[in-house]
C-alpha positions in Angstrom: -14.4 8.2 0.2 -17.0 9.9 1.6 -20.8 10.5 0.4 -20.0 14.3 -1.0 -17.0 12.7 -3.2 -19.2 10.0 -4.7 -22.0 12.3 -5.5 -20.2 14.8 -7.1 -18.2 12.0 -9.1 -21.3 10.2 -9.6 -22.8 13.4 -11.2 -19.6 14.3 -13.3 -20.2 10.5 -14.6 -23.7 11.1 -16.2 -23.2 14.9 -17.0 -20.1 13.2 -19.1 -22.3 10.4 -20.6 -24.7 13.2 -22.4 -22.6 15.6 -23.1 -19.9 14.2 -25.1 -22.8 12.4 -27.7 -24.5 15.4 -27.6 -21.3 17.1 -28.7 -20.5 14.5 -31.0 -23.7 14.4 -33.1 -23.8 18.4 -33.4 -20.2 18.3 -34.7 -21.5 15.3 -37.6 -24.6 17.6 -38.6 -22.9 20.6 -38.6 -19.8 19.3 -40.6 -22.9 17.4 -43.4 -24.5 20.9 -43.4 -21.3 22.4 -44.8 -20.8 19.6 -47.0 -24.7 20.4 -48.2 -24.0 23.7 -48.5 -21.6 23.1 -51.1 -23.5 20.5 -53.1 -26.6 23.6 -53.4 -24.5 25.9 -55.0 -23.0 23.1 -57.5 -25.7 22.0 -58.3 -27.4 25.1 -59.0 -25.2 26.9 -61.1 -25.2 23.7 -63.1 -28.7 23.5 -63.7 -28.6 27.3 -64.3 -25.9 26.5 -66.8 -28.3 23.7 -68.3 -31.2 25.5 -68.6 -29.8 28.1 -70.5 -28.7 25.9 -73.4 -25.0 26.3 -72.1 -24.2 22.6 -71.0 -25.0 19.1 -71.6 -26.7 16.9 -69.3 -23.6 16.6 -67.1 -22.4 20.1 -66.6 -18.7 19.6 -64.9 -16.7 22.2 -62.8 -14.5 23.1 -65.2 -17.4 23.7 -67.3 -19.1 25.8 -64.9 -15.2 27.7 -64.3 -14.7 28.4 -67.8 -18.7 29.6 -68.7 -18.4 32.4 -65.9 -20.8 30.6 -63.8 -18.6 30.1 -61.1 -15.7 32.2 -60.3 -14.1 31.0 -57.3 -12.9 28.0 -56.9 -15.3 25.0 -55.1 -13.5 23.9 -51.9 -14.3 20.9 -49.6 -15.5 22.8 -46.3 -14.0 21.0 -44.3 -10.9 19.8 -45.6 -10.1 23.0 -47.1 -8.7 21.1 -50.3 -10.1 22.9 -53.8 -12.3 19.7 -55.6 -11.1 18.7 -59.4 -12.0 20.4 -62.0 -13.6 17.1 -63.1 -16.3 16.8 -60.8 -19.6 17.0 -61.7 -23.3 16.9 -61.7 -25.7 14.5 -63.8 -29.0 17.0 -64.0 -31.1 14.8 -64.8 -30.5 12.4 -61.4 -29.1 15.4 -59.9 -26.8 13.2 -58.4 -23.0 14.9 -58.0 -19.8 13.2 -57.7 -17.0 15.3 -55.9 -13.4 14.6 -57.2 -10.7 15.6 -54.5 
């Protein structure tokens, strides 16, 4: 093999070794911003529902479906699969729980 061959693998090598993590970590953030995306606008209509004397405490979907609050369905971004109607949000933890 001669010197040109082994640089230009030896290059392909490291070029390889940061740009697949690289790729790898910006697909993960970018598939948790979606997710986070998601969890914002849940969790906002519910406390929107709340503070206008229209839920309890722990404001479901359906809840939120059936109020007007929401009027298309809440999907999983990345999955594409609609969450149950029985997910919800505890307001006063603001802690949600999606149901698939």
């Amino acid at each position: 093999m001669s010197n040109k061959k082994v640089v230009i693998l030896t290059v392909a090598i490291i070029a390889g070794m940061l740009i697949i993590p690289t790729i790898y970590k910006v697909h993960i953030e970018h598939n948790n911003r979606l997710i986070k995306v998601v969890e914002k606008e849940f969790l906002y209509y519910a406390k929107k529902c709340y503070y206008e004397n229209a839920c309890s405490s722990t404001v479901t979907l359906n809840d939120l479906y059936e109020k007007g609050y929401i009027n298309e369905e809440l999907a999983n971004p990345i999955t594409k699969k609609y969450y149950d109607t029985s997910s919800y949000v505890d307001i006063k933890t603001e802690e949600i729980t999606f149901i698939e």
